[in-house]
N, CA, C and O atoms as a GROMACS GRO file, in nm:
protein
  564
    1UNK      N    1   3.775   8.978  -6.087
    1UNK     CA    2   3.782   8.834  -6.093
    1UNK      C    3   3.656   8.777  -6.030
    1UNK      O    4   3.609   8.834  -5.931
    2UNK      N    5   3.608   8.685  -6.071
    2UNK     CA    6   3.488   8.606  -6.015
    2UNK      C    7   3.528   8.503  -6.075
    2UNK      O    8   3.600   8.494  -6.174
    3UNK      N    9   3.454   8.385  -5.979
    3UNK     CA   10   3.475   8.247  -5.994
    3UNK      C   11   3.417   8.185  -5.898
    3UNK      O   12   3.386   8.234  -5.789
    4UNK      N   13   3.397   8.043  -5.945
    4UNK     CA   14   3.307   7.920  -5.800
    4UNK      C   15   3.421   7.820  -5.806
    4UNK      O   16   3.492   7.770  -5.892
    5UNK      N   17   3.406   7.813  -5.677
    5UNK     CA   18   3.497   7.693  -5.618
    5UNK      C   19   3.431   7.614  -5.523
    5UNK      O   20   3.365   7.645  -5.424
    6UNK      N   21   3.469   7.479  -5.583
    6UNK     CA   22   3.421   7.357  -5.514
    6UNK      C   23   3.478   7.379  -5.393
    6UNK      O   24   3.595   7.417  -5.391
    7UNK      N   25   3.388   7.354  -5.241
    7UNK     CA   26   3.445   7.336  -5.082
    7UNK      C   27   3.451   7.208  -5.068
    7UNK      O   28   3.559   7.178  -5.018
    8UNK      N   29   3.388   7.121  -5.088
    8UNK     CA   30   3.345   7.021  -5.074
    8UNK      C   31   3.229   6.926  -5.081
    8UNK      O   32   3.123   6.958  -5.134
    9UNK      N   33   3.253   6.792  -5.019
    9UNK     CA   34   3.095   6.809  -4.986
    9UNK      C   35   3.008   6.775  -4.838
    9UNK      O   36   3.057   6.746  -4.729
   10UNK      N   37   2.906   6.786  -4.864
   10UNK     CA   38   2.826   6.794  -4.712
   10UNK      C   39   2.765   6.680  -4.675
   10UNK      O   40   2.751   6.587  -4.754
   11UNK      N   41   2.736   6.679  -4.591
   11UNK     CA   42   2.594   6.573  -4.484
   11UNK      C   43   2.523   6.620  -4.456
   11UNK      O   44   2.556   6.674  -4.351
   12UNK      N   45   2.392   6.652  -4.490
   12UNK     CA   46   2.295   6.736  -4.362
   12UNK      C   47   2.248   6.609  -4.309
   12UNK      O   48   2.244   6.509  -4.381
   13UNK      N   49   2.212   6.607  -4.192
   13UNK     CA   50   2.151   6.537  -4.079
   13UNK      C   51   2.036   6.486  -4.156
   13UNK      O   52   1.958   6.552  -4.224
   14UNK      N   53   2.037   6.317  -4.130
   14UNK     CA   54   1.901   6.282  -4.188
   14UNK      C   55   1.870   6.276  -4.272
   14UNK      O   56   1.750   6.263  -4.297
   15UNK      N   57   2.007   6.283  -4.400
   15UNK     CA   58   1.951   6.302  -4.528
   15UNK      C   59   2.060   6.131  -4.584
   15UNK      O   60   2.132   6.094  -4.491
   16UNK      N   61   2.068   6.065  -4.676
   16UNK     CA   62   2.128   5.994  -4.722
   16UNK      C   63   2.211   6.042  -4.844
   16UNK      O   64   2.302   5.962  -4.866
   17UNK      N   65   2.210   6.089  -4.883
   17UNK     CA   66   2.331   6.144  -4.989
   17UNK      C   67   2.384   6.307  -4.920
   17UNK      O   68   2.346   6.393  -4.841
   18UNK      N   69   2.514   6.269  -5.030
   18UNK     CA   70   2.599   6.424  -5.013
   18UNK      C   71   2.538   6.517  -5.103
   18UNK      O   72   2.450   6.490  -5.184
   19UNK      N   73   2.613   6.675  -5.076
   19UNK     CA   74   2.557   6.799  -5.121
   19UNK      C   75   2.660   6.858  -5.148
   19UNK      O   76   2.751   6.853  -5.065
   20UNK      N   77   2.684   6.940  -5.288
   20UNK     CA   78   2.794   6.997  -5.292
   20UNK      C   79   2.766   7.105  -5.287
   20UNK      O   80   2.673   7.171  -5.335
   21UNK      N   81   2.925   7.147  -5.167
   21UNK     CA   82   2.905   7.295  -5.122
   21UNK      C   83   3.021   7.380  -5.229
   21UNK      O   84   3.120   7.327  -5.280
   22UNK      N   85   2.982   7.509  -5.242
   22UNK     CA   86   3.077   7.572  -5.329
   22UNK      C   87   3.030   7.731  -5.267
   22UNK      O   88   2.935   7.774  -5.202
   23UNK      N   89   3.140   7.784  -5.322
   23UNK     CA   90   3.159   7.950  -5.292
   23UNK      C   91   3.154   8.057  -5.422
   23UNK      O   92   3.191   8.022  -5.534
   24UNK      N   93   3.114   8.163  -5.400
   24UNK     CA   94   3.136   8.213  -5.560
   24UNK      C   95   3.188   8.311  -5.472
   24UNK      O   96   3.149   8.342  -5.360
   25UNK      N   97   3.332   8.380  -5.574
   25UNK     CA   98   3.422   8.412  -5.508
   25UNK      C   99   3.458   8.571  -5.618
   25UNK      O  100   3.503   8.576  -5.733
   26UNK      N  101   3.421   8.672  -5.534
   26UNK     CA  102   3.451   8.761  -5.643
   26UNK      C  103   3.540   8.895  -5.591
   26UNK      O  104   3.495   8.959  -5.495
   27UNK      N  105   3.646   8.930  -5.644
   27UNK     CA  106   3.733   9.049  -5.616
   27UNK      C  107   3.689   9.130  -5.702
   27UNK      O  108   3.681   9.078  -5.814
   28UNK      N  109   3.648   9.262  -5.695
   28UNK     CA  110   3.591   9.406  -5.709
   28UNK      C  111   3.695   9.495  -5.676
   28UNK      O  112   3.773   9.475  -5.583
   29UNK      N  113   3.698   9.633  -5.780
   29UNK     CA  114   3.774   9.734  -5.786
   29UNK      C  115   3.623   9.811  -5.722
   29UNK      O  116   3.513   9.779  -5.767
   30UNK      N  117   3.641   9.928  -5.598
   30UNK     CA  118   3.545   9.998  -5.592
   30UNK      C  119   3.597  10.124  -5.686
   30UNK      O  120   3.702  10.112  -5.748
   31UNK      N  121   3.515  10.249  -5.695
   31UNK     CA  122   3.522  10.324  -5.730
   31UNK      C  123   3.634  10.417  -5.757
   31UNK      O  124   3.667  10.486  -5.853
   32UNK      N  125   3.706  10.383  -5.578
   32UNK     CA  126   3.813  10.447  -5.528
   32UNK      C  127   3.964  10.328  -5.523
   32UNK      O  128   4.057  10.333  -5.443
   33UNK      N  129   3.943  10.233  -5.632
   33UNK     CA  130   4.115  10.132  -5.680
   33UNK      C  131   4.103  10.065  -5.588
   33UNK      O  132   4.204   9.994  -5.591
   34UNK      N  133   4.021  10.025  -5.466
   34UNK     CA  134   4.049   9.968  -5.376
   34UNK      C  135   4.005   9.815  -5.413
   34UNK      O  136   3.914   9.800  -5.495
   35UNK      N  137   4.058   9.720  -5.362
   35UNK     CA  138   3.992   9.580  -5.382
   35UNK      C  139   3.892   9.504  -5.286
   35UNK      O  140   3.950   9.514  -5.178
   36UNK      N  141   3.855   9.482  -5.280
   36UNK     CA  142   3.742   9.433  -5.176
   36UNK      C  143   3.690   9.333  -5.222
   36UNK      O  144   3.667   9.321  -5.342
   37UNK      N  145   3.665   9.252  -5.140
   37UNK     CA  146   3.641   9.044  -5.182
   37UNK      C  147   3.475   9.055  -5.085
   37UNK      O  148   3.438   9.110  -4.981
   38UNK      N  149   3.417   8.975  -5.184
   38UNK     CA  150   3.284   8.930  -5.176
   38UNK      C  151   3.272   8.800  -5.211
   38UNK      O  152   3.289   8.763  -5.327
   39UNK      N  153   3.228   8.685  -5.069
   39UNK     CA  154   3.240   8.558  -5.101
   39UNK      C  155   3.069   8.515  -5.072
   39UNK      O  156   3.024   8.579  -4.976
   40UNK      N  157   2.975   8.427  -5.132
   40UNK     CA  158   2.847   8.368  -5.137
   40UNK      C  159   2.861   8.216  -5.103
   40UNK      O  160   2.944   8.145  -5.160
   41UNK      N  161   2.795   8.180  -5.029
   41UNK     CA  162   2.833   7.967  -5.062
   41UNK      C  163   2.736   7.946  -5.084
   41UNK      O  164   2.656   8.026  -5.132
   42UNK      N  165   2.710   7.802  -5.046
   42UNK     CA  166   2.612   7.715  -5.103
   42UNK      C  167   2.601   7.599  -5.068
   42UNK      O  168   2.684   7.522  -5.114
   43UNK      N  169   2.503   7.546  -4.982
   43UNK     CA  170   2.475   7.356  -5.006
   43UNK      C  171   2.391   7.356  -5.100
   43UNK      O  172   2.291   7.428  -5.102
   44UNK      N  173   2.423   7.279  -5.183
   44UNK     CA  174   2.309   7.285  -5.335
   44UNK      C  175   2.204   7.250  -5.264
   44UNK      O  176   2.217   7.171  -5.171
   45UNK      N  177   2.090   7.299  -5.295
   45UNK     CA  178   1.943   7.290  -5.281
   45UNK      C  179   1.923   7.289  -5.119
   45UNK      O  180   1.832   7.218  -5.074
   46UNK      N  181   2.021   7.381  -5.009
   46UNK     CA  182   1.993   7.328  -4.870
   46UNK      C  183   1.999   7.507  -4.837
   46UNK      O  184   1.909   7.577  -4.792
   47UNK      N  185   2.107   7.536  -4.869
   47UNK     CA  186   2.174   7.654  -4.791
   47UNK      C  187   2.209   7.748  -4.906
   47UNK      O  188   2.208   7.711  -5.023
   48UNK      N  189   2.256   7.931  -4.848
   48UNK     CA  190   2.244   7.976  -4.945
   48UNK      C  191   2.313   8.129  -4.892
   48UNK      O  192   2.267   8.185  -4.793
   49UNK      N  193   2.399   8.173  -4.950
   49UNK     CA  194   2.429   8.330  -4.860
   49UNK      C  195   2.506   8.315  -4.798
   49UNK      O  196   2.580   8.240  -4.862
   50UNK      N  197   2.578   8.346  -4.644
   50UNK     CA  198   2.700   8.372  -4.583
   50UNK      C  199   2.666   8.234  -4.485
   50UNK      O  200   2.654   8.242  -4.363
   51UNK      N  201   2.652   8.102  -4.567
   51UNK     CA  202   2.628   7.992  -4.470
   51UNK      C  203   2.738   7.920  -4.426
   51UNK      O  204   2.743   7.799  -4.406
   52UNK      N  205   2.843   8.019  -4.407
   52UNK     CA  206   2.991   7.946  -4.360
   52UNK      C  207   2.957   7.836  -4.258
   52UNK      O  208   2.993   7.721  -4.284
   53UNK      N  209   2.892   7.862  -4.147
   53UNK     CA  210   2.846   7.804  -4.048
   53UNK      C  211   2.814   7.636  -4.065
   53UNK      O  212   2.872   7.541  -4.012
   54UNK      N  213   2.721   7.636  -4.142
   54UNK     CA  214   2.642   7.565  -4.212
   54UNK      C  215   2.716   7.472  -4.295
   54UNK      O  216   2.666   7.369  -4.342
   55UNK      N  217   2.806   7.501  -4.307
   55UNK     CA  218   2.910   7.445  -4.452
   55UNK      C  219   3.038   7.328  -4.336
   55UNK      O  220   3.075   7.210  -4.333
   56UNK      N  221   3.062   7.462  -4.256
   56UNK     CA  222   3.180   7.398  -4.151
   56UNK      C  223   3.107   7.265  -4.091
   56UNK      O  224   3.168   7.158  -4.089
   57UNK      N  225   2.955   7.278  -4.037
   57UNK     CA  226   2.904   7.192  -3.948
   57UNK      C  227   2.909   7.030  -4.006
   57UNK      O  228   2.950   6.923  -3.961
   58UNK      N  229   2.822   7.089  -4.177
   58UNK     CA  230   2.767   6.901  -4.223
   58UNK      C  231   2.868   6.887  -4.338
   58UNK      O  232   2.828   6.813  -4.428
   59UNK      N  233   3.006   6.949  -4.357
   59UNK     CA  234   3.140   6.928  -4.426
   59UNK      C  235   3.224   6.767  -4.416
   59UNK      O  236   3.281   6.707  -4.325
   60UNK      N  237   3.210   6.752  -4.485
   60UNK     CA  238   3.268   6.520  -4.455
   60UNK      C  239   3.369   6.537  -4.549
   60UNK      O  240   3.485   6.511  -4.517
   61UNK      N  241   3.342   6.577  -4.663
   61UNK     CA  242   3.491   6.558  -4.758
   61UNK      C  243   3.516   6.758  -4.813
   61UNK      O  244   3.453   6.836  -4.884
   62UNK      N  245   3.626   6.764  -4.743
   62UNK     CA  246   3.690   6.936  -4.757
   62UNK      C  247   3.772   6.895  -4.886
   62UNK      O  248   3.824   6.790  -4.923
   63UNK      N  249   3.765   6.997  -4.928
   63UNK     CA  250   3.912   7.038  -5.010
   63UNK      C  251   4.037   7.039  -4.966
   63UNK      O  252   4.045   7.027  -4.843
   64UNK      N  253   4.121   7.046  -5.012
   64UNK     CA  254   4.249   7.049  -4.910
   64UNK      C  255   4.224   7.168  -4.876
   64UNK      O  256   4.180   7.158  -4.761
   65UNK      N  257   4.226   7.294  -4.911
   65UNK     CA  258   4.248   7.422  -4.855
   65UNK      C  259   4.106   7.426  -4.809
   65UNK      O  260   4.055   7.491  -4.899
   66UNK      N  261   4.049   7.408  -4.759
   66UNK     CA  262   3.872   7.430  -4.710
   66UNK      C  263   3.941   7.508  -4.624
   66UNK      O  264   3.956   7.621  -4.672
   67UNK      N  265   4.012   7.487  -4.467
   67UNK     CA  266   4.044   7.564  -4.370
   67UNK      C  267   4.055   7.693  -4.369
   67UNK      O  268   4.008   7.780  -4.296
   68UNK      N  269   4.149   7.695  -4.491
   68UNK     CA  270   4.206   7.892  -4.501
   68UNK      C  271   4.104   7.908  -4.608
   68UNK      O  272   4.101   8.031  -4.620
   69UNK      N  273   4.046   7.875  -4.667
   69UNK     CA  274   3.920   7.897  -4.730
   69UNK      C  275   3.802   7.982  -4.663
   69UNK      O  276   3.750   8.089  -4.695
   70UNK      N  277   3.780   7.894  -4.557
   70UNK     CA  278   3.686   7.935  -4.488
   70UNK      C  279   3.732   8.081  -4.403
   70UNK      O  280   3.661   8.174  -4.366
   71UNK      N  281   3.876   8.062  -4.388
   71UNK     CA  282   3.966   8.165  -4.247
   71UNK      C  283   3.967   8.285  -4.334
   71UNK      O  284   3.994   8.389  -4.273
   72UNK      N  285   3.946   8.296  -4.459
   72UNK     CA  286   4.005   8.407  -4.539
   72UNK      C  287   3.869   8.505  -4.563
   72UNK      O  288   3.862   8.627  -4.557
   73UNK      N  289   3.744   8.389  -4.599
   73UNK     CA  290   3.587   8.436  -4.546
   73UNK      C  291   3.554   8.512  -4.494
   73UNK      O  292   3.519   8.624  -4.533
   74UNK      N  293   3.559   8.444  -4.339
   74UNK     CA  294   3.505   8.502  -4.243
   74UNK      C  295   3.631   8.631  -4.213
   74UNK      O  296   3.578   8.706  -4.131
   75UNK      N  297   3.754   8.677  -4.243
   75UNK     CA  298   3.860   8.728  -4.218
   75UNK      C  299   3.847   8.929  -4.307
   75UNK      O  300   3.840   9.043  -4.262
   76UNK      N  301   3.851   8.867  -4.441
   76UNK     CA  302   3.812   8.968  -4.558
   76UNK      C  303   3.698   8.956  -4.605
   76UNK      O  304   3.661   9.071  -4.625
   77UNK      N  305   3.605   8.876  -4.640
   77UNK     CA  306   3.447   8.952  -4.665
   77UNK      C  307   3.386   9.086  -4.661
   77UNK      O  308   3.333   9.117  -4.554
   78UNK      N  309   3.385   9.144  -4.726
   78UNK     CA  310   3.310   9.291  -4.712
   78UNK      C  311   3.400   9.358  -4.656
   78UNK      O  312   3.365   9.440  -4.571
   79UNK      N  313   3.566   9.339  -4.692
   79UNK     CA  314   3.622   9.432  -4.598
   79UNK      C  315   3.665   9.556  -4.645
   79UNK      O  316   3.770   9.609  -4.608
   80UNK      N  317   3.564   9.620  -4.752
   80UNK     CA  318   3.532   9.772  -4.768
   80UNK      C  319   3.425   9.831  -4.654
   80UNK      O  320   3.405   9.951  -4.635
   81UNK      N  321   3.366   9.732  -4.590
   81UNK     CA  322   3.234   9.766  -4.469
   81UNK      C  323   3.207   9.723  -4.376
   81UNK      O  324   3.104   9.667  -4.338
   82UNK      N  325   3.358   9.757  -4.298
   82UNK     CA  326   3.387   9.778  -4.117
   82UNK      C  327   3.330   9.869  -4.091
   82UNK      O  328   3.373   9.971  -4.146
   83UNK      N  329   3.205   9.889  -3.996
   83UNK     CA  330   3.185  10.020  -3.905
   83UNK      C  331   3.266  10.031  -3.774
   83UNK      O  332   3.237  10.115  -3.690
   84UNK      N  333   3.361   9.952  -3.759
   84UNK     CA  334   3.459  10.009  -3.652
   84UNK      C  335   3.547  10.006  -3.633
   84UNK      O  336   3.558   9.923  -3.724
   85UNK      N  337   3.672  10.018  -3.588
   85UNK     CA  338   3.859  10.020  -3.619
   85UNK      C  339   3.864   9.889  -3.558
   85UNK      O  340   3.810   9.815  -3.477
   86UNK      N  341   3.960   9.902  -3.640
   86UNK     CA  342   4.049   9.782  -3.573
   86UNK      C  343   3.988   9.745  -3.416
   86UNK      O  344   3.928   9.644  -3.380
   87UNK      N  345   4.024   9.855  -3.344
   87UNK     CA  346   4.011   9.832  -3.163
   87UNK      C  347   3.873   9.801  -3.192
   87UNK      O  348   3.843   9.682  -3.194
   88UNK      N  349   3.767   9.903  -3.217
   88UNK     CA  350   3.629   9.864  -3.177
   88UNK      C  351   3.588   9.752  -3.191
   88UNK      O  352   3.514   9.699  -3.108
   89UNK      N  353   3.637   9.683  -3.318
   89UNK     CA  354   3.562   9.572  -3.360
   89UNK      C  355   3.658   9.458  -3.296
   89UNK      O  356   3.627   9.349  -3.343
   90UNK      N  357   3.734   9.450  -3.230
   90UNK     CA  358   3.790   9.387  -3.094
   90UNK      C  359   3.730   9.330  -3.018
   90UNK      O  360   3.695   9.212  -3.024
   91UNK      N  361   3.702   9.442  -2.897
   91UNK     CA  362   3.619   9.504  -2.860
   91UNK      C  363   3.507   9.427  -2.837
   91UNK      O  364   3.492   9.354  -2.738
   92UNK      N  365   3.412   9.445  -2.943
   92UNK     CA  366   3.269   9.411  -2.972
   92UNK      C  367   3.291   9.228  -3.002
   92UNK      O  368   3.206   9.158  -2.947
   93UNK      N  369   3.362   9.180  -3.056
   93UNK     CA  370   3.411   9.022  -3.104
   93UNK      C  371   3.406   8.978  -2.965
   93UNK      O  372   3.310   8.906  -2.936
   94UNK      N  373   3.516   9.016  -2.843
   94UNK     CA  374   3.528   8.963  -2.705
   94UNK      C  375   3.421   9.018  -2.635
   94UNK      O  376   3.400   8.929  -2.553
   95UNK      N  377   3.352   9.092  -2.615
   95UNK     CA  378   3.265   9.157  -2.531
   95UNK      C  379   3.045   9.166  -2.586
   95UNK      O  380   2.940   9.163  -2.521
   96UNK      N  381   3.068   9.172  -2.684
   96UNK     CA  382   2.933   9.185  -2.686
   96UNK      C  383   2.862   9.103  -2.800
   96UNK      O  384   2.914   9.104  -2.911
   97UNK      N  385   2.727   9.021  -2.773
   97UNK     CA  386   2.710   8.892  -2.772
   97UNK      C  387   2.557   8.900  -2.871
   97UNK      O  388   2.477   8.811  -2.901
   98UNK      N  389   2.560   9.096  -2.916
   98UNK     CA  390   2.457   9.080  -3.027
   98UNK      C  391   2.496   9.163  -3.116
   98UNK      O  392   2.611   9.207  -3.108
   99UNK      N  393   2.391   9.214  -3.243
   99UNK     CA  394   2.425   9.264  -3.352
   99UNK      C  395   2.338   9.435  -3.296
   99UNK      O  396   2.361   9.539  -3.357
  100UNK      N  397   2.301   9.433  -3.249
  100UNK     CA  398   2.232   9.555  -3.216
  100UNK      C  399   2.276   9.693  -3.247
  100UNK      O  400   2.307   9.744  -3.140
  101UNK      N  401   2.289   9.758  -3.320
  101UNK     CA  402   2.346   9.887  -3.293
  101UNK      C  403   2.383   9.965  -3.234
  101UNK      O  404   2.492  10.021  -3.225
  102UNK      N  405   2.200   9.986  -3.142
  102UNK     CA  406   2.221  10.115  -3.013
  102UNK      C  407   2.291  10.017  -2.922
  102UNK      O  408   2.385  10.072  -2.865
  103UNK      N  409   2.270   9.846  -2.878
  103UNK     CA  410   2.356   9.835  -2.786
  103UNK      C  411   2.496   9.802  -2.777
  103UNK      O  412   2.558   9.809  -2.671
  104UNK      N  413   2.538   9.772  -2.872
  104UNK     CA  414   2.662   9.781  -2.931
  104UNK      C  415   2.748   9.932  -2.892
  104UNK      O  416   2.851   9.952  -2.829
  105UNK      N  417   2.628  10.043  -2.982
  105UNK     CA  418   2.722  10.184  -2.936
  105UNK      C  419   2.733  10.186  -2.780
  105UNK      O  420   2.835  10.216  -2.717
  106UNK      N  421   2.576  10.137  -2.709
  106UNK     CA  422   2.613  10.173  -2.562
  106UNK      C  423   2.704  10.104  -2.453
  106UNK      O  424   2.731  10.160  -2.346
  107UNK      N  425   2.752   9.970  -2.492
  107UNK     CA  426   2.835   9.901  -2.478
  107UNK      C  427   3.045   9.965  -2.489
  107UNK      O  428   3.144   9.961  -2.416
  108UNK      N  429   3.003  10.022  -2.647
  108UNK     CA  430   3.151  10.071  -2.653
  108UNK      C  431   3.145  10.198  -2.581
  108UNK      O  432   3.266  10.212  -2.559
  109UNK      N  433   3.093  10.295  -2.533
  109UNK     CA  434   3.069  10.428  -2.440
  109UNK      C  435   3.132  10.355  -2.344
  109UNK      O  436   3.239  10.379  -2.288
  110UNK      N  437   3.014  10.215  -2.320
  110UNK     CA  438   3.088  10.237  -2.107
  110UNK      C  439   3.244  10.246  -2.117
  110UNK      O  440   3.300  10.335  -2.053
  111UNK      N  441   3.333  10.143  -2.208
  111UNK     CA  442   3.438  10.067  -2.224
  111UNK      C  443   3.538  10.231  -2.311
  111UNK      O  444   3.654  10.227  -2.351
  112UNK      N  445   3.470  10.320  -2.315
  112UNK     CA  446   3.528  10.433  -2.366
  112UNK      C  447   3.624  10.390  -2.508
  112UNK      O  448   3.744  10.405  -2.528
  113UNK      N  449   3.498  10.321  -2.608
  113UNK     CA  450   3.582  10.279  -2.717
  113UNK      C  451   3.455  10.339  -2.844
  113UNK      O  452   3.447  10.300  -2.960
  114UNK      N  453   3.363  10.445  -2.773
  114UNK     CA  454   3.272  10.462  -2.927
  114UNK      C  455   3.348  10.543  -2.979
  114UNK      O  456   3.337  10.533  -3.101
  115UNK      N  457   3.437  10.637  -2.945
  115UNK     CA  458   3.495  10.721  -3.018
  115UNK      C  459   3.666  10.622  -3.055
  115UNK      O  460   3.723  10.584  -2.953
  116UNK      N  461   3.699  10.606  -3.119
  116UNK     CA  462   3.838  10.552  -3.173
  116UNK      C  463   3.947  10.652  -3.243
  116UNK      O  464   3.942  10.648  -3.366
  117UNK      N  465   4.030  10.727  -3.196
  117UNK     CA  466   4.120  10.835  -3.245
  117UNK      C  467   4.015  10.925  -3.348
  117UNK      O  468   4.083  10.970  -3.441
  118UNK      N  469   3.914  10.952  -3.356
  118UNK     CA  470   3.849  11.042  -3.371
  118UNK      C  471   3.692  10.999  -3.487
  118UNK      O  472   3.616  11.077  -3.544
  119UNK      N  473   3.689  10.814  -3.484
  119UNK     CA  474   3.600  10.766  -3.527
  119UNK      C  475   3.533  10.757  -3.451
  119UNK      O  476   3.572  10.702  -3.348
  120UNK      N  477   3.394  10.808  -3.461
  120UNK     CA  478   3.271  10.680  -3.382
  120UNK      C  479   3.231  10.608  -3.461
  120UNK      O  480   3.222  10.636  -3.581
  121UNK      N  481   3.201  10.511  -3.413
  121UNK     CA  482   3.147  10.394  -3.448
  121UNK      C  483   3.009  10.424  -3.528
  121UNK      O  484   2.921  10.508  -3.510
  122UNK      N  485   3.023  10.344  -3.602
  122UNK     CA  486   2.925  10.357  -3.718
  122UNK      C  487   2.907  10.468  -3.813
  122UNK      O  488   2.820  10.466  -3.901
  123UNK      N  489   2.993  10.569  -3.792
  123UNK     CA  490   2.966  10.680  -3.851
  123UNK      C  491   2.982  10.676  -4.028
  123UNK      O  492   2.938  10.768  -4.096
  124UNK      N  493   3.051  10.559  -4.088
  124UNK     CA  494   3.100  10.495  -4.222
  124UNK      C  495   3.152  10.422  -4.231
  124UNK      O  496   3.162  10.351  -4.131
  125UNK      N  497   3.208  10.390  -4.328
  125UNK     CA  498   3.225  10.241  -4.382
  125UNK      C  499   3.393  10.243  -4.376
  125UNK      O  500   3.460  10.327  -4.435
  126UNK      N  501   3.456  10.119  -4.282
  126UNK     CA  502   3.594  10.185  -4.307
  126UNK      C  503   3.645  10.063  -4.414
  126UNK      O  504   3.562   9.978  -4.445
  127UNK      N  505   3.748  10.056  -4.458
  127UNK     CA  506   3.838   9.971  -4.579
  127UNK      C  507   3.944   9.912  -4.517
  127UNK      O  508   4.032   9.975  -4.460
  128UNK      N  509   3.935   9.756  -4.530
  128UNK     CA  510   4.062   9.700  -4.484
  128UNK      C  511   4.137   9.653  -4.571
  128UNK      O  512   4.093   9.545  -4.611
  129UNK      N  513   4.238   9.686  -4.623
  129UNK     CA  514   4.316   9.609  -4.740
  129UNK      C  515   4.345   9.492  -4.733
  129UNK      O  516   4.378   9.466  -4.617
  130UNK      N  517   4.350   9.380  -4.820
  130UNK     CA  518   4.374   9.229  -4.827
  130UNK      C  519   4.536   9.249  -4.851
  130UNK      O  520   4.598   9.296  -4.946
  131UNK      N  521   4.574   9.200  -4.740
  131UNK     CA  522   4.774   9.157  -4.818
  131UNK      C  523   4.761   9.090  -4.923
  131UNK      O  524   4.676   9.003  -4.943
  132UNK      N  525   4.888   9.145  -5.032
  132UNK     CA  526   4.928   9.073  -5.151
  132UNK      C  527   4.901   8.950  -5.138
  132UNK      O  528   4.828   8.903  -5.226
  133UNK      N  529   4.962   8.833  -4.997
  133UNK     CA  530   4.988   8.768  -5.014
  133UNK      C  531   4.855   8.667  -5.007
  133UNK      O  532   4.851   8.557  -5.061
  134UNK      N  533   4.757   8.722  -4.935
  134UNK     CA  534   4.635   8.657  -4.927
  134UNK      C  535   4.599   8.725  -5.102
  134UNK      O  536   4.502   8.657  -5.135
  135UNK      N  537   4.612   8.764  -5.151
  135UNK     CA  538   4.534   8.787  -5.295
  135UNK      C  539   4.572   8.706  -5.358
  135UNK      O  540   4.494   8.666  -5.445
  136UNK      N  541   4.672   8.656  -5.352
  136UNK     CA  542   4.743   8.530  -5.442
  136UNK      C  543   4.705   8.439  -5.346
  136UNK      O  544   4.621   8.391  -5.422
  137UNK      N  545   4.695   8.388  -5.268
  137UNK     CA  546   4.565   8.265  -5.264
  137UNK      C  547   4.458   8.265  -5.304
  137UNK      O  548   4.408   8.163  -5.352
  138UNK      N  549   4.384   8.395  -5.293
  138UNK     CA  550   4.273   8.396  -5.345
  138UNK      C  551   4.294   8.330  -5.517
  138UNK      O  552   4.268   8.220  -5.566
  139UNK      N  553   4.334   8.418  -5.556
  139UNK     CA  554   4.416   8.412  -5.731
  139UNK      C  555   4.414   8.238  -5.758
  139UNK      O  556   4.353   8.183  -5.850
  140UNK      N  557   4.488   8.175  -5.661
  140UNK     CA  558   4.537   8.030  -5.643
  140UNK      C  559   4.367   7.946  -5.688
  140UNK      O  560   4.363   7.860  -5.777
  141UNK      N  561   4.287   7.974  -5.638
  141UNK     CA  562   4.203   7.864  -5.609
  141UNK      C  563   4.134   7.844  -5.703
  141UNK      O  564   4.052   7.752  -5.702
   0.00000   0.00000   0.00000
């Protein structure tokens, strides 16, 4: 499935007209039956790529669902490509404040979380399944 959906529209600072923001929204079978959601946005002619940020900030007129729109985003995106369990990536969300790799791994060592029931961290890509019930929102929009 692929598709664009209107978010709304925007304000950027300083500008006098609105911008419409939209998402292109695509569910993928990988190789292995699994489903995995890949979402892109957009301020037309401003922004471009994973600009959730960007979208939330200069957003004036949402969609009704913009909220879980956005929650489902940032939630399942790429969620065939977790490098860490459940715990690690915990973990790393409350505790550590960059994208770094080595300090990331050296971070989960002190906290005795690079190894996870017999993962280390980063070692591959793990798969989080989307509930049914979030697929049928997705489906919905």
């Amino acid at each position: 499935m692929k598709k664009t959906i209107v978010l709304g529209w925007c304000k950027i600072d300083g500008e006098e007209r609105r911008r419409k923001a939209i998402a292109e929204v695509k569910l993928v079978n990988d190789n292995r039956g699994r489903i995995c959601l890949r979402i892109c946005g957009e301020i037309k002619r401003s922004y471009s790529g994973q600009c959730r940020e960007e979208i939330k900030k200069y957003i004036v007129a949402p969609r009704q669902n913009f909220d879980r729109i956005i929650e489902i985003w940032e939630k399942y995106h790429l969620n065939d490509m977790h490098a860490g369990t459940p715990k690690q990536e915990q973990f790393i969300k409350e505790h550590i404040q960059t994208h770094d790799y080595k300090t990331i791994c050296e971070e989960l060592q002190k906290a005795g979380l690079y190894e996870d029931n017999g993962y280390r961290y980063g070692s591959g890509w793990l798969y989080e399944p989307i509930p049914e019930s979030v697929l049928d929102e997705i489906f919905s929009w």
